[in-house]
N, C-alpha and C positions, 0 to 999 in steps of 0.2 A: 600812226604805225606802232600803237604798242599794247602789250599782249591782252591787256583788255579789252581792246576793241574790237581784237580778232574772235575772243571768247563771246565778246558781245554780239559780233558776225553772226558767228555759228549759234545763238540763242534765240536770236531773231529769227536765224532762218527755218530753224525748229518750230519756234513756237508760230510762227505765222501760216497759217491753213496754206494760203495760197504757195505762199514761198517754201514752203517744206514741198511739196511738190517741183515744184519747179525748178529746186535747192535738187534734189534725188534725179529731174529729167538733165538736170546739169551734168551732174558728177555721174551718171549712167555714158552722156555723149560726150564726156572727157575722158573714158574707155577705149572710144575709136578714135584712132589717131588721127587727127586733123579734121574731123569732122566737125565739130565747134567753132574753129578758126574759119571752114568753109563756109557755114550757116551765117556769123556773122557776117563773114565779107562780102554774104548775097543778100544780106537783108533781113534774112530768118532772124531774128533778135528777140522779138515778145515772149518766145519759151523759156528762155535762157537766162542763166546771170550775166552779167556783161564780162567781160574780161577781169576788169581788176576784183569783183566782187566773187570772181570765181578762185582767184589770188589768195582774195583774203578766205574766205572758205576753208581751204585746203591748206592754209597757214593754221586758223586758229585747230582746223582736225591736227596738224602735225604739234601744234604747241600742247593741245591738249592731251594726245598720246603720247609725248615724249617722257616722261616719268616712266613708263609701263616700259616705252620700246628704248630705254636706255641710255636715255640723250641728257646725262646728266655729270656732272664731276665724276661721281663715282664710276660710272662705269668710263669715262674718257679716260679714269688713273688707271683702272686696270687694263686696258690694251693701251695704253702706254709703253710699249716696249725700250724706248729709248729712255726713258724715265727725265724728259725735258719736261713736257708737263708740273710731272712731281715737285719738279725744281722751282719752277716756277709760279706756283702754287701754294709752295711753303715760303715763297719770299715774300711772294704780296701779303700772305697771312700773316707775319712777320712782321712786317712794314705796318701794316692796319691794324696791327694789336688784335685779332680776331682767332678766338679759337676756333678748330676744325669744325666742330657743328655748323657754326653761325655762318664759316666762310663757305660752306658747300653751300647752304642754305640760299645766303645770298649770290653766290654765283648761278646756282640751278634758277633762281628766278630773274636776273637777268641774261643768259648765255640765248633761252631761244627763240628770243625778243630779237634779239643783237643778229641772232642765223635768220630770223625773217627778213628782216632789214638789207643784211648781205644778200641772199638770194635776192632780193627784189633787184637790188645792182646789177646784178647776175644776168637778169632777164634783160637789162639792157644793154651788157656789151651779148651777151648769144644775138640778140635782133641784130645789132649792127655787123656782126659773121653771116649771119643771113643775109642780110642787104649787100654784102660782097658775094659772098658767092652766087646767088642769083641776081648778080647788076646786071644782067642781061634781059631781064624781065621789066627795070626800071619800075618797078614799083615803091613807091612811098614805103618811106620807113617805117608808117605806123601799121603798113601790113605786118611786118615783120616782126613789131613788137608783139602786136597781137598773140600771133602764131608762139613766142615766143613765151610771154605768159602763160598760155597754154601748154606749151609744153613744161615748163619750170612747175607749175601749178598739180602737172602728173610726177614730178620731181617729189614734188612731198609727199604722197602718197607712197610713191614707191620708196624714199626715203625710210616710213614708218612700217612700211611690211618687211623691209632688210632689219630694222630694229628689233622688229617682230621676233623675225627670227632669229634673232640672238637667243631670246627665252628657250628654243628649244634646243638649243647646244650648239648652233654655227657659230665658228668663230667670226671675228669681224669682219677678217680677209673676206671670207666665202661670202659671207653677207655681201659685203659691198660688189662681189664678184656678179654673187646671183641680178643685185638691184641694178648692174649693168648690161648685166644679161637679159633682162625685161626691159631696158629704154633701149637697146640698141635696133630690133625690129618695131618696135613702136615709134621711133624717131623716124626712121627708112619710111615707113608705110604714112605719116604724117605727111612727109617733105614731099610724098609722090601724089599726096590726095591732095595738098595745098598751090603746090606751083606744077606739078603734072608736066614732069620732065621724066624724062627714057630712067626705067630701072635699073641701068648701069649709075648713070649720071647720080641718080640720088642714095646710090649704095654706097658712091663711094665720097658723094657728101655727106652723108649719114654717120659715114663713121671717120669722116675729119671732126662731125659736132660732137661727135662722143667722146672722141679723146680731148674738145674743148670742155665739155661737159665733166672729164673727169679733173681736169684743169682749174677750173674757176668752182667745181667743187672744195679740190681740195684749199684753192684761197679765201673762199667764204670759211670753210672750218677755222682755217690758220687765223681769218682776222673778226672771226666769230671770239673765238680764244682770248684774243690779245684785246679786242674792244671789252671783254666783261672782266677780265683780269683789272684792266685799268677805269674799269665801273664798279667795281665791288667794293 
């Protein structure tokens, strides 16, 4: 689970004919919500990366854009508003005897190792919010998992297009606002093509997962933070 291997994912799956195909028919049917999680669960599998392979994909895309799309000390110190961070930032650096260079340096190259790792956590308590709210379906946990890497897996993506858009003048608020605003009918229309429950039913699961979603986001940032603080 660490960042070179996700780099090495994404290398492989570039350079190999067959898999760069199949890398692009992947990340094309991880567009359609729940489409992926269905194909697998009926069998459809040979086109595809498998779940966790599609994980590590769309991890090492988000570790590799994170430099561009923002996901580093410097830009965490500036929308820092409360100026905690700051504070604590300048203690570890302190502490470590490391001047400001060295300490961005080595924080920026362990933080989105440490946010892979959390999101993967991630993915499995969302499965197990799934496995409650549809226990009436009694399906195996590991459906849920599935569904659930798949959606965490669009998580990054969507992660790095709100980064994105910071470059062109949103602040983070908006950012993180818009990047909610794209999984919340994407979640809906997943949960109705995977377990095919009445469109009331999954609207208004859909947006119990999204305010879990903004939830155990923001505890992966929080202990994204505090794991590389106390790595650097």
């Amino acid at each position: 689970m660490s960042a070179r291997h996700f780099a090495q994912e994404l290398t492989d799956a570039v350079t190999d004919f067959r898999a760069k195909f199949k890398t692009v028919r992947t990340l094309r049917g991880l567009m359609i919500p729940g489409f992926l999680t269905v194909e697998y669960l009926e069998g459809r599998r040979q086109p595809y990366l498998s779940p966790f392979k599609v994980y590590l994909v769309c991890a090492a895309v988000f570790f590799l854009s994170a430099p561009v799309a923002g996901f580093n000390l410097a830009s965490m110190l500036d929308a820092d508003q409360s100026g905690v961070l700051r504070s604590l930032t300048s203690a570890r650096a302190a502490e470590r005897h490391l001047d400001a260079p060295l300490f961005d340096a080595r924080f920026d190259a362990r933080v989105q190792t440490v946010y892979t790792v959390t999101l993967g956590a991630v993915a499995v308590l969302f499965a197990l919010m799934l496995q409650a709210l549809f226990w009436r379906q009694r399906r195996p946990y590991g459906v849920h998992l599935i569904a659930a890497v798949h959606y965490v897996s669009f998580v990054y993506l969507v992660t790095v297009a709100a980064g994105l858009s910071r470059r062109i003048g949103l602040s983070i608020d908006m950012a993180a606002l818009g990047g909610y605003v794209l999984l919340l009918p994407y979640l809906i229309l997943a949960l109705k093509r995977v377990y095919a429950e009445s469109t009331t039913a999954v609207a208004l699961k859909g947006a119990a997962l999204l305010l879990l979603t903004i939830a155990l986001d923001n505890f992966a940032n929080f202990t994204a933070i505090r794991l590389t603080l106390a790595l650097v």
